[in-house]
C-alpha positions in Angstrom: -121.7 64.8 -71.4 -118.5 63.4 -71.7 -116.7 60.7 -69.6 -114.1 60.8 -67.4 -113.8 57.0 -66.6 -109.9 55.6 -66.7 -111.8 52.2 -67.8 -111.0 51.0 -71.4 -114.4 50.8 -73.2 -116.2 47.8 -72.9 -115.5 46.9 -76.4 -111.4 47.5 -76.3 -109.3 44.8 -74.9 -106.7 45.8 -72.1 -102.8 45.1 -73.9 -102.0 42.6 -70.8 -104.6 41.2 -68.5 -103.6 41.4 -64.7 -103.3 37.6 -65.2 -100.7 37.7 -68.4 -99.2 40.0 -66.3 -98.3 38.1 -63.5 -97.2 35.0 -65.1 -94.8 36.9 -67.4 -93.3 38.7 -64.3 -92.9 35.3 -62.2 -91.2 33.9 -65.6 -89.1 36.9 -65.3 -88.5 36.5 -62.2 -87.5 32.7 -62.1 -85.4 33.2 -65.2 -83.6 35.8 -63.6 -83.0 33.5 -60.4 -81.7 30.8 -63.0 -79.3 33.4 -64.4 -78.0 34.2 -60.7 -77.6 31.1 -60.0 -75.6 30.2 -63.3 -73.8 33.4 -62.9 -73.0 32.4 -59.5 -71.7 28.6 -59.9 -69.6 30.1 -63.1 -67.9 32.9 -60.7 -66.9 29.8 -58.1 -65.9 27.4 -60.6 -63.4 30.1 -62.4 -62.2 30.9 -58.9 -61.3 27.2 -58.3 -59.5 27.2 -61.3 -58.2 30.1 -61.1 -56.9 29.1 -57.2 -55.5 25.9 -58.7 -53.4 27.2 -61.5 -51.8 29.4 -58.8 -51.6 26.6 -56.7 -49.5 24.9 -59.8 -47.6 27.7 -60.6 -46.2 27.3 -56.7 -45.4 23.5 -56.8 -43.4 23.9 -60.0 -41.7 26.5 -58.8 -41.1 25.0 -55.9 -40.0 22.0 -57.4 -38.2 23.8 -59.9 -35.8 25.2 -56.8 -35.5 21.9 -55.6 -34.0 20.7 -58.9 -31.5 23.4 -59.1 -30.7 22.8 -55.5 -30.3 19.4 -55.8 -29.0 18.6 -59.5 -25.7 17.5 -58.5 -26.6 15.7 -56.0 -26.3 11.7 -57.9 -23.0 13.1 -59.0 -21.7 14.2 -55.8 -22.7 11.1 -54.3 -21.2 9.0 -56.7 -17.7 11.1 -56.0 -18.1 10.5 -52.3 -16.2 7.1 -52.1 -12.9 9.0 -53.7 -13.1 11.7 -51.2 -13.5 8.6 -48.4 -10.4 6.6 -50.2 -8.0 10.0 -50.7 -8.7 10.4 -46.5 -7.6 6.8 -46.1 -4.7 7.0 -48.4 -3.3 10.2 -46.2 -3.9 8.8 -43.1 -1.2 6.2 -44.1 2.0 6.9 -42.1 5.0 5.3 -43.9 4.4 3.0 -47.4 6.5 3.0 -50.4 5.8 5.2 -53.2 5.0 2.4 -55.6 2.2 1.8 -53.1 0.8 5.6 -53.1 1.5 6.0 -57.1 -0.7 2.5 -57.5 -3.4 4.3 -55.2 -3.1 7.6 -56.8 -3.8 6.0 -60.1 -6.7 3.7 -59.4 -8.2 7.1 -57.5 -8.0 8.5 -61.1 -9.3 5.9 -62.8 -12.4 5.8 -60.5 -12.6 9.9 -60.8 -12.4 9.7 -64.9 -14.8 6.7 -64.8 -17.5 8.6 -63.0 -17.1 11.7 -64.9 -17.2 9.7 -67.9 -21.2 8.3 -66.5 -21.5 12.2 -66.5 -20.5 13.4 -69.9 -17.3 14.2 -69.2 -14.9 13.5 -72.1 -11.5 14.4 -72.5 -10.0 15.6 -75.7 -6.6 14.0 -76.3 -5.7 14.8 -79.5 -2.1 13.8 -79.7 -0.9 12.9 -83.4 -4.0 14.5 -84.6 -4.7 17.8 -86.9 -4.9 21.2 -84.8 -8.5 22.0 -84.5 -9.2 25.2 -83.3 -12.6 24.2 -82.1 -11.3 21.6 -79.4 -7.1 22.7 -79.1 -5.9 25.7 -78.1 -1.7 25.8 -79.7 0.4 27.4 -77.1 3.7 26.7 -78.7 5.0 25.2 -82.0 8.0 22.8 -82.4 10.7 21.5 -84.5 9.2 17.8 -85.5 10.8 15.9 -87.9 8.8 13.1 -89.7 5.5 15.3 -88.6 3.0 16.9 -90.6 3.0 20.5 -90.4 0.1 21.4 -88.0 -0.2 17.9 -86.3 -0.6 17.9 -82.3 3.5 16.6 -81.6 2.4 17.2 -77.3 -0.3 18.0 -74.9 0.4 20.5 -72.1 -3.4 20.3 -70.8 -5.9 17.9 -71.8 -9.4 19.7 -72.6 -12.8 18.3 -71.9 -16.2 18.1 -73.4 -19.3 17.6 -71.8 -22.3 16.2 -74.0 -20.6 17.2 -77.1 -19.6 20.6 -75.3 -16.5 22.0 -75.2 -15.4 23.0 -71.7 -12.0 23.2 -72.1 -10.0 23.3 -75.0 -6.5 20.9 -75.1 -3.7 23.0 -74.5 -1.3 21.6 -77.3 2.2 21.8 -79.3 2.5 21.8 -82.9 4.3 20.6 -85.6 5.7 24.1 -87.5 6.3 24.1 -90.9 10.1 23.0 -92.2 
């Protein structure tokens, strides 16, 4: 006769008792919870980051804007007390012109004094070689006991700011006799 039973022999092991079974799955099972769990702290923590670097990004630009706003701002506010003495020298009636010329000049001084705290410089190149980086020679001239070439008179002074040419001096030259 033969057998139908769907038991293992008596002799064969099974390949996993119900028991081995069980604790494997539950092992499983709580290593996948672990995994979750990590996977789920890793997700928050790059979302953080992720939320803060944007957050960054916004504050420097923002402060980036404020900057350019607001650059010339310790300049401007350093020029405010010539704007407040050129009012009170127009609202003068009358006065010599001695007396305005003196006023003038020490608003001048003040001006290139301030622009000089700046990095302003100005190029004055009179009795000097022509350089074509810094002058610009609109005219030359008849100048005895002058080098050919030589600044002999400034039209326009130019100006330089950090070692940067803004303006170039507008000059006369010595011509060749």
């Amino acid at each position: 006769m033969q057998n139908n039973d769907s038991q293992a022999p008596s002799g064969a092991p099974d390949a996993n008792p119900p028991n081995e079974q069980g604790a494997e799955l539950e092992t499983l099972k709580a290593r996948v919870a672990e995994l979750e769990a990590s996977n789920t702290e890793l997700r928050d923590t790059v979302l953080r980051e992720k939320a803060e670097l944007e957050n960054q990004r916004r504050r420097l630009q923002r402060d980036l804007e404020q900057a350019r706003r607001f650059a010339n701002e310790k300049l401007l506010n350093e020029l405010l007390p010539i704007y407040d003495g050129l009012e009170r020298g127009l609202a003068v009636e009358g006065g010599d012109i001695a007396t305005v010329r003196e006023g003038i000049n020490l608003t001048l001084k003040e001006l290139l004094r301030i622009a000089q705290n700046n990095g302003l410089a100005q190029v004055d190149p009179m009795d000097q070689p022509l350089d074509p980086d810094r002058h610009h020679a609109v005219s030359m001239v008849e100048a005895p006991g002058k080098a050919p070439g030589t600044v002999v008179s400034v039209l326009q002074k130019g100006y330089v700011l950090n070692d940067r040419l803004l303006r170039p001096a507008l000059v006369a030259v010595a011509k060749d006799d």
